[in-house]
Each structure stands twice: as structure tokens, then as C-alpha cells.
N, CA, C and O atoms as CSV, one atom per row, in Angstrom:
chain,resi,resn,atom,element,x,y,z
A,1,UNK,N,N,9.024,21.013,37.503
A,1,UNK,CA,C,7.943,21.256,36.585
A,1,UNK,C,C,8.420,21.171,35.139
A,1,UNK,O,O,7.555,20.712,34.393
A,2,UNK,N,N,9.457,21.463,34.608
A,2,UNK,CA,C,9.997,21.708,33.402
A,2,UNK,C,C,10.166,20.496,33.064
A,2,UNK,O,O,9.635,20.139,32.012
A,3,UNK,N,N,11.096,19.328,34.000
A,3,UNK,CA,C,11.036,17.920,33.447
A,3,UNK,C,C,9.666,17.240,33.143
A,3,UNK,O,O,9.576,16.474,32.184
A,4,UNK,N,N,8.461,17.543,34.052
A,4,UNK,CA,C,7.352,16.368,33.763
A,4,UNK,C,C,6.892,17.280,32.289
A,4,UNK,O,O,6.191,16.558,31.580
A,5,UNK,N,N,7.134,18.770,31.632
A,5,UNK,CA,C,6.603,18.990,30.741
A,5,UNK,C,C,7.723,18.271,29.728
A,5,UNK,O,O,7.311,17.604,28.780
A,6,UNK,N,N,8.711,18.382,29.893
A,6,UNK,CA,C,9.656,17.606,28.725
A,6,UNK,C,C,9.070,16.124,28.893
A,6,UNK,O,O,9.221,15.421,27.893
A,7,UNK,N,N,8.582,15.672,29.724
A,7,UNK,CA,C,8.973,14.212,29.878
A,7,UNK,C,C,7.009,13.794,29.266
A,7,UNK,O,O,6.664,12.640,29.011
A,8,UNK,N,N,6.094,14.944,29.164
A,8,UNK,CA,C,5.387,14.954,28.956
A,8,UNK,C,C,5.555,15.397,27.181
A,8,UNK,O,O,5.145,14.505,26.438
A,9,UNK,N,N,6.009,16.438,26.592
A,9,UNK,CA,C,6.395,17.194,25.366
A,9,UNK,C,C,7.072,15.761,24.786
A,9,UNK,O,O,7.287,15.777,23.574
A,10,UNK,N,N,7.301,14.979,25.240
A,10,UNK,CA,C,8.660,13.842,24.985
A,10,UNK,C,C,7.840,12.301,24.068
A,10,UNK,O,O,8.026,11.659,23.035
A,11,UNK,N,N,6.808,12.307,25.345
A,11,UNK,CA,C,5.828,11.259,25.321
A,11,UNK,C,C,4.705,11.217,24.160
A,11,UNK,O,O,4.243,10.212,23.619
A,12,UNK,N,N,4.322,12.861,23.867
A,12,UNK,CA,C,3.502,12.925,23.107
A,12,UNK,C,C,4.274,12.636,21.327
A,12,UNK,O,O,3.973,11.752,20.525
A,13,UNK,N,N,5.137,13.558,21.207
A,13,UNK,CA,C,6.740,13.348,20.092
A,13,UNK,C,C,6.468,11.886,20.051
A,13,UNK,O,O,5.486,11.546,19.391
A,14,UNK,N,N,7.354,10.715,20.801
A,14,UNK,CA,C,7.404,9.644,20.631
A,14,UNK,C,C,6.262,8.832,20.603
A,14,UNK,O,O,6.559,7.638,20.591
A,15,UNK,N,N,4.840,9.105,20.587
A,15,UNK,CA,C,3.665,8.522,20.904
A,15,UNK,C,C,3.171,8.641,19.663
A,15,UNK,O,O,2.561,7.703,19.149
A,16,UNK,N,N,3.389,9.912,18.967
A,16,UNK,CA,C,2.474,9.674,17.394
A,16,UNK,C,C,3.276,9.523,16.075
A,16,UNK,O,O,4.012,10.209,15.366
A,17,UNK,N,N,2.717,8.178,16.115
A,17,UNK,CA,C,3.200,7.737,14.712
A,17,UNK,C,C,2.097,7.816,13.749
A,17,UNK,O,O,1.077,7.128,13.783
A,18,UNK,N,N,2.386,8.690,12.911
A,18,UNK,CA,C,1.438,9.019,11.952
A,18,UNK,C,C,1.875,8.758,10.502
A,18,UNK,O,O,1.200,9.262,9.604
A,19,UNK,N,N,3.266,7.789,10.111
A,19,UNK,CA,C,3.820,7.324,9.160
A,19,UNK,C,C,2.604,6.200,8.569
A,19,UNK,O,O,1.723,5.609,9.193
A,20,UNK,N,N,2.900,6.184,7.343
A,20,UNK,CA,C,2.262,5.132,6.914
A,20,UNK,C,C,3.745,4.193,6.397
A,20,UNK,O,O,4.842,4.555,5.972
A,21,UNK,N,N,3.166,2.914,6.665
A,21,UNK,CA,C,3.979,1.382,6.106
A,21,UNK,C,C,4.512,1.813,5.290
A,21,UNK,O,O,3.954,2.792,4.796
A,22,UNK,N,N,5.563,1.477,4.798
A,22,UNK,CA,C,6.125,1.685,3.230
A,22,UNK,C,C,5.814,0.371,2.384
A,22,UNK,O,O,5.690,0.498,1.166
A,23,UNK,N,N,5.695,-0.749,2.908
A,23,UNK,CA,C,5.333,-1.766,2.739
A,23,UNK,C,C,3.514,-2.124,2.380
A,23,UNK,O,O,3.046,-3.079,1.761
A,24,UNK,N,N,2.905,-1.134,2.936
A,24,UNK,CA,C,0.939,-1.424,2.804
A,24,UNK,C,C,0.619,-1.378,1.521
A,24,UNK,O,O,-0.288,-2.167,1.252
A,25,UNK,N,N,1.008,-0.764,0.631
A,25,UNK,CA,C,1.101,-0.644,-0.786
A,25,UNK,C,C,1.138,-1.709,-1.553
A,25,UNK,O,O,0.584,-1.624,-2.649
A,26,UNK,N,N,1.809,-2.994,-1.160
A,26,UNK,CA,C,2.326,-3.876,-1.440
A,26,UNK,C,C,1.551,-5.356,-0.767
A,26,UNK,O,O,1.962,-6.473,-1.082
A,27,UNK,N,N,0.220,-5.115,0.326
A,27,UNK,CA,C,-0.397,-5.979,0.703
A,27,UNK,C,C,-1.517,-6.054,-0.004
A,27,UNK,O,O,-2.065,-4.966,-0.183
A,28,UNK,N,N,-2.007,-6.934,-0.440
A,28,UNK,CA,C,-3.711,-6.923,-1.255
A,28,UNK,C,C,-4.747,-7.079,-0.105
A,28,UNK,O,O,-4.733,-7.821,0.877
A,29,UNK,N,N,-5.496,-6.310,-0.456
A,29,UNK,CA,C,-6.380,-6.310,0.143
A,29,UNK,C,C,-8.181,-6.386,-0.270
A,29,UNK,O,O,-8.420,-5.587,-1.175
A,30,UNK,N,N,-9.036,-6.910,0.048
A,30,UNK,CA,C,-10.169,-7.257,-0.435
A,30,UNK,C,C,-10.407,-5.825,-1.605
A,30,UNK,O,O,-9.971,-4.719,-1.285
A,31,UNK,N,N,-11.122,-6.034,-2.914
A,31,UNK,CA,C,-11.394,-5.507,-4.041
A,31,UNK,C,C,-12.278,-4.189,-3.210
A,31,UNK,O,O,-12.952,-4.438,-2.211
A,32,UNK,N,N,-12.172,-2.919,-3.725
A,32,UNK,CA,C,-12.919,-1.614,-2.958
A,32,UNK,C,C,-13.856,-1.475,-3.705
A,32,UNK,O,O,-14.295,-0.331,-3.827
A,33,UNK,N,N,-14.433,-2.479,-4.398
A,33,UNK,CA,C,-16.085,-2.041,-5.453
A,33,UNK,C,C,-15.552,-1.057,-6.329
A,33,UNK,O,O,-16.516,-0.610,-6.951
A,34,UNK,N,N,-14.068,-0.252,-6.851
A,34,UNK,CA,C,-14.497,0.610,-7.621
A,34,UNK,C,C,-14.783,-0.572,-9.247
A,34,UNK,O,O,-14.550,-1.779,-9.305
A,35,UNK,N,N,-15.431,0.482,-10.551
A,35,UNK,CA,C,-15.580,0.039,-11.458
A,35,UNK,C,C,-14.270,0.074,-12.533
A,35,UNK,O,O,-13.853,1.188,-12.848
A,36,UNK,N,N,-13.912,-0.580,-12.844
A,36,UNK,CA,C,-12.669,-0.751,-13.473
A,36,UNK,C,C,-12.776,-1.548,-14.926
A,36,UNK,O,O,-13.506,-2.528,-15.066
A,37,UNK,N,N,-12.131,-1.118,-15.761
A,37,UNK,CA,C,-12.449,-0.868,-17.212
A,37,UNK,C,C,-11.974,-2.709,-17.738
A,37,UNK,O,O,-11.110,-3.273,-17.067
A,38,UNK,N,N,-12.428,-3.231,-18.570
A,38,UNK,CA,C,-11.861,-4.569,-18.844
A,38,UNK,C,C,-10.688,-5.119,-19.695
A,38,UNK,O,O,-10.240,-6.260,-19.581
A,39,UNK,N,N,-10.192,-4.070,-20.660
A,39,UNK,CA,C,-8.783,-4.231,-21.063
A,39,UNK,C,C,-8.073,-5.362,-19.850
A,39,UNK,O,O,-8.118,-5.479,-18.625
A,40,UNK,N,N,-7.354,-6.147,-21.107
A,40,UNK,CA,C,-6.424,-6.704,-20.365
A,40,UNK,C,C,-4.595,-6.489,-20.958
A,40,UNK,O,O,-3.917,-6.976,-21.862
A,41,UNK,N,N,-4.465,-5.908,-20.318
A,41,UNK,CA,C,-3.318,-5.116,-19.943
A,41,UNK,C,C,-2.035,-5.347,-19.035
A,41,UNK,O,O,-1.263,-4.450,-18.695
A,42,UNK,N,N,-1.898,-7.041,-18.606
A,42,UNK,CA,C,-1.565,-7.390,-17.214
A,42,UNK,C,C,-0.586,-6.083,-16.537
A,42,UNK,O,O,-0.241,-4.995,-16.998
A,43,UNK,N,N,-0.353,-6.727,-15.312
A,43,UNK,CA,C,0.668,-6.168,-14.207
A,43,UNK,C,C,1.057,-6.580,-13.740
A,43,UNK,O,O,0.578,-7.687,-13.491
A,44,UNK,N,N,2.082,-6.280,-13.215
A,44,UNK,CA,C,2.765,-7.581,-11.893
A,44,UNK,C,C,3.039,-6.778,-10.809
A,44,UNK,O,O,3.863,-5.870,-10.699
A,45,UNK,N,N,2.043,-7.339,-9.820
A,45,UNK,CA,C,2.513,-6.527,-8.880
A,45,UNK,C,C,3.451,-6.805,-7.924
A,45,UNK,O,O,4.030,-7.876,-7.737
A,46,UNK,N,N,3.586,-5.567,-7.214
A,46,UNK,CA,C,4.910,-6.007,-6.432
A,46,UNK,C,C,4.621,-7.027,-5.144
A,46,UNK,O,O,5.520,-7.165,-4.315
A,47,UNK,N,N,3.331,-7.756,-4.977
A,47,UNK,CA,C,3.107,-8.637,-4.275
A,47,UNK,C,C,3.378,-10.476,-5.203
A,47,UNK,O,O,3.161,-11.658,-4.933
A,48,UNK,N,N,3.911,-9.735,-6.252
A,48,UNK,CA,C,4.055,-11.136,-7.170
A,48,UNK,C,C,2.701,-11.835,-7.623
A,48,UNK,O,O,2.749,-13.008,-7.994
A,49,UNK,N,N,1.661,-11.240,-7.607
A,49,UNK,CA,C,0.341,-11.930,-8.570
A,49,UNK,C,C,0.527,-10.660,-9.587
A,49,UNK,O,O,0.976,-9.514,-9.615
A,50,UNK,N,N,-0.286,-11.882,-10.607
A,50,UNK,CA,C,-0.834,-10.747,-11.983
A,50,UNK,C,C,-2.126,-10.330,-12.029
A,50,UNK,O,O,-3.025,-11.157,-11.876
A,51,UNK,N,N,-2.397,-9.025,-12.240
A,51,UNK,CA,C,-3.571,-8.336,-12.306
A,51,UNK,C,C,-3.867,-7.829,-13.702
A,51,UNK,O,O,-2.983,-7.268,-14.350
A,52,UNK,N,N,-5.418,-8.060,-14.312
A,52,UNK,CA,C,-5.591,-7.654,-15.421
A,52,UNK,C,C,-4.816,-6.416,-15.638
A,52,UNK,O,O,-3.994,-6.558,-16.544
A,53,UNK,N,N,-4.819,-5.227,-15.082
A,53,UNK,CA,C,-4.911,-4.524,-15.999
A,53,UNK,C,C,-4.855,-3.673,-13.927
A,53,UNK,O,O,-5.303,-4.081,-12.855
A,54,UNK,N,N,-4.042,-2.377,-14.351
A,54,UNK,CA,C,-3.692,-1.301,-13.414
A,54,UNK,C,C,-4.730,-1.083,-12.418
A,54,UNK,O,O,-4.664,-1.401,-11.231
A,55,UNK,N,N,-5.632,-0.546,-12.977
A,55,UNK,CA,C,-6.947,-0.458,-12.466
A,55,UNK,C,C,-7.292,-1.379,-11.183
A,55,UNK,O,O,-7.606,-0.978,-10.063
A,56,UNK,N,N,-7.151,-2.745,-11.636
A,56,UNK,CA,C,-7.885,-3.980,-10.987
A,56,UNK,C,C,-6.456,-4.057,-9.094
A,56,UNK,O,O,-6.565,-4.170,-7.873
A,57,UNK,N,N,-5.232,-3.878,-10.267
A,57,UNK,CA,C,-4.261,-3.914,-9.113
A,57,UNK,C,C,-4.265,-3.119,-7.960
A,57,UNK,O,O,-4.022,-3.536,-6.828
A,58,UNK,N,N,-4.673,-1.437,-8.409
A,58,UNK,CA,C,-5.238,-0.626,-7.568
A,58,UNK,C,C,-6.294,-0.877,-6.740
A,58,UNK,O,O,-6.193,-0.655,-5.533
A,59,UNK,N,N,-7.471,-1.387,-7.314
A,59,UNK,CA,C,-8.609,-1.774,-6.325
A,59,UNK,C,C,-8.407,-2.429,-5.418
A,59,UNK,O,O,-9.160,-2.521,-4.448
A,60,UNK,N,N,-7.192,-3.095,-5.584
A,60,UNK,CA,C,-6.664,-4.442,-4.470
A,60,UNK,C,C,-6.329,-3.721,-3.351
A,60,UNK,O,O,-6.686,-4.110,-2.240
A,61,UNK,N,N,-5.400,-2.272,-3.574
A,61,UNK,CA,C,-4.858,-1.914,-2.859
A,61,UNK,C,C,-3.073,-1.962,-3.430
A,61,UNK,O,O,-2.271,-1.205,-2.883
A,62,UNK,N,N,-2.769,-2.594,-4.171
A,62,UNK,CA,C,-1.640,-2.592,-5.179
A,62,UNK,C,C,-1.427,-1.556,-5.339
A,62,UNK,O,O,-2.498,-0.989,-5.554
A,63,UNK,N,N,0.077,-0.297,-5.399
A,63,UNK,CA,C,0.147,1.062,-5.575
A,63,UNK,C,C,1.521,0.770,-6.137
A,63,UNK,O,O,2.141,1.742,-6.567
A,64,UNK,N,N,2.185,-0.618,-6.208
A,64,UNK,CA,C,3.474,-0.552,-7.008
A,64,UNK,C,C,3.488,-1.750,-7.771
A,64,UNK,O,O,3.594,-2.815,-7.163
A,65,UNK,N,N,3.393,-1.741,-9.086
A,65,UNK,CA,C,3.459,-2.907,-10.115
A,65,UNK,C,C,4.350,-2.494,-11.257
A,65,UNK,O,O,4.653,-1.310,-11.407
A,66,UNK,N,N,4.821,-3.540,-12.149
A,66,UNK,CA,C,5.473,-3.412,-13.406
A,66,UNK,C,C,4.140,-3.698,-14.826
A,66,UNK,O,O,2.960,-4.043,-14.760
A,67,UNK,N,N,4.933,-3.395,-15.860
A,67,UNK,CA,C,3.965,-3.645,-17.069
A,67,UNK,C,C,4.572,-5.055,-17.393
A,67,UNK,O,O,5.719,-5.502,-17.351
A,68,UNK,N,N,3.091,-5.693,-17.804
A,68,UNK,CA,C,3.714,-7.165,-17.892
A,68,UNK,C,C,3.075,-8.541,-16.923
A,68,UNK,O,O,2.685,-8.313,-15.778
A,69,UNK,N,N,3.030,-9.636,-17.369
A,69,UNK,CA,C,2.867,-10.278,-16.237
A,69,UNK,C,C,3.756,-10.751,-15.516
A,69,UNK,O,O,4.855,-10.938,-16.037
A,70,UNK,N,N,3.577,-11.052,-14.250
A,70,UNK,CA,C,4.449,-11.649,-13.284
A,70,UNK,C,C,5.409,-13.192,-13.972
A,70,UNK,O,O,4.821,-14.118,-14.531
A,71,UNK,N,N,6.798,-13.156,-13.779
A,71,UNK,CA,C,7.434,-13.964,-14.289
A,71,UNK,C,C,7.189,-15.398,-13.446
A,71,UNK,O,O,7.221,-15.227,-12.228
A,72,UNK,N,N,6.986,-16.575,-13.815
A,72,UNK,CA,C,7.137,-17.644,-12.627
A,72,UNK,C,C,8.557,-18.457,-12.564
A,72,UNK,O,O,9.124,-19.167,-13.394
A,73,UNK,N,N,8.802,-18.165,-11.591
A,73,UNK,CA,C,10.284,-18.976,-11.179
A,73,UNK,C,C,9.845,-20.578,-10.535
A,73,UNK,O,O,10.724,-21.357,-10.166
């Protein structure tokens, strides 16, 4: 009885992953309708496009950018 509860206690432990990506931050994703101010301000985000202005990068889903626009190599 003690093993199927470990082996059960075990399953549930290794079953929930409740981490988020460290990486999702960094995928764009369709614009979330918020309203975002029009300064242009660029960013570069860490997906390598430039976004007006913080705001706009956030709506993407962008949560890590530099000030500046993206350099092109």
C-alpha cells in the first residue's frame, strides 16, 4: 500500500508542471487590443523586430526588449 501511494504521491509531483517557458516572453503573439499611446520611442525586442514604442512590444506579448531599434546585421 505505501508503494502505490508513493508511486501515486510520485506521479502527481512529476505530472504538474506549472512553470511557465522562460522563453514565451520572447514569442510575439497576435496584438491584445490594449490601447497604447503613439510616441515613437522604438525597442528592440528580444525577438529581434522593432516596436514603436514599449507599450506596442508588450501588447505583442514582448516582456524583454532594449531601448533603441533593433540593429540589422
Amino acid at each position: 500500500m505505501r508503494v502505490l501511494l508513493l508511486f501515486l504521491a510520485l506521479g502527481i509531483f512529476l505530472g504538474c508542471d506549472n512553470q511557465v517557458d522562460p522563453d514565451s516572453g520572447c514569442i510575439e503573439k497576435p496584438r491584445d487590443g490594449s490601447g497604447c499611446y503613439t510616441n515613437y520611442s522604438p525597442v528592440c525586442g528580444c525577438n529581434g523586430k522593432t516596436y514603436s514604442n514599449d507599450c506596442e512590444a508588450k501588447a505583442h506579448g514582448i516582456l524583454t526588449y532594449s531601448a533603441g531599434e533593433c540593429k540589422r546585421e
